[in-house]
N, C-alpha and C positions, 0 to 999 in steps of 0.2 A: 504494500500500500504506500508506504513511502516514496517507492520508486514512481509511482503513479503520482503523486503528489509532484514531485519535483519535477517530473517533465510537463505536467498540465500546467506547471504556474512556468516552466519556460518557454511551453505554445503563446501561453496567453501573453509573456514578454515579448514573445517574436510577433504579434499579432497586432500587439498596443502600439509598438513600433511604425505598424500601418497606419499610420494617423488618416489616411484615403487612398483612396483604389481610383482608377477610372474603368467605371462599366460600361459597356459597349451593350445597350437594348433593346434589339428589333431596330437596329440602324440611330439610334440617338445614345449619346455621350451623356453621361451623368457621373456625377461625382459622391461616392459610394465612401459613408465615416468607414472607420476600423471596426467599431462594435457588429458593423450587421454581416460581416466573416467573421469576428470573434467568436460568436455567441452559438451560430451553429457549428463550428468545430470543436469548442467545448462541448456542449451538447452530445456530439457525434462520437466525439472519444472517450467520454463517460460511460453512455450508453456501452460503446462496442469493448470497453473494458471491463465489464460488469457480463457481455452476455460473452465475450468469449473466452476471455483470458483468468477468470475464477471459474471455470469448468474442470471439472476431471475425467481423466480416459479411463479406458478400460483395455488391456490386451486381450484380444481375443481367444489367445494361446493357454497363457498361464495365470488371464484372473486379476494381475495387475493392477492394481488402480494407482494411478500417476498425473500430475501436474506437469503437462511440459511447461516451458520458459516462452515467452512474447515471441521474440524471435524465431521462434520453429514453428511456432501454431502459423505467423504472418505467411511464410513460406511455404507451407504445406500444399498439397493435393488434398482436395475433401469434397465428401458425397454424402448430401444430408447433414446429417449429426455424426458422420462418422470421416474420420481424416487417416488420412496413410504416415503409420508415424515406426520409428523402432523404440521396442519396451527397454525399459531401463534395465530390467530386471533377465530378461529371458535373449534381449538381442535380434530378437526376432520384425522385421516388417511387414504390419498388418493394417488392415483398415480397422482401430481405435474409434472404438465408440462414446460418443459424450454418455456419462452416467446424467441422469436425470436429477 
C-alpha cells in the first residue's frame, strides 16, 4: 500500500505540473486546466489497483495461492479471470486463476 501511495501522489505531481493541455475537439482548440486529466487518472489507477493488483492466483497444478508483483500481472497474457503466469512454488506455467 505504501508503494501505491507514493506513486499516486507522484502521478498527481507529474499531473499538477500540467497547469493546461490544448485539446483538439471535433476541429476546435480549447484550453483544457490540469484537474480535468488529473482526476480521471487518479480515478483510473485507484480503481484498476484495487480490482487487479490485491487479487490472488491460484496454480492450477499444485493448489498455490500467490500474489504476483505489478509488474508481471501488467505484462501478462490473460483470458477472463485467468492469466498465464509461473507458480512460485511448483515452476510450473499455467493459466492462474483469480480466486474470488
Amino acid at each position: 500500500m505504501k508503494r501505491f501511495l507514493k506513486l499516486s501522489v507522484l502521478c498527481a505531481v507529474l499531473l499538477i505540473c500540467l497547469t493546461s493541455c490544448t485539446v483538439n475537439w471535433f476541429g476546435e482548440t480549447r484550453e483544457a486546466p490540469w484537474w480535468t486529466i488529473a482526476i480521471p487518472v487518479v480515478i483510473v489507477s485507484i480503481i484498476s489497483y484495487y480490482i487487479i493488483y490485491t487479487r490472488t492466483y491460484v496454480c492450477p497444478y499444485c493448489g498455490f495461492e500467490f500474489k504476483p508483483k505489478w509488474y508481471e500481472l501488467s505484462a501478462l497474457v490473460h483470458m477472463g479471470r485467468a492469466r498465464i503466469m509461473k507458480c512460485p512454488a511448483c515452476g510450473k506455467r499455467g493459466y492462474c486463476k483469480r480466486k474470488k
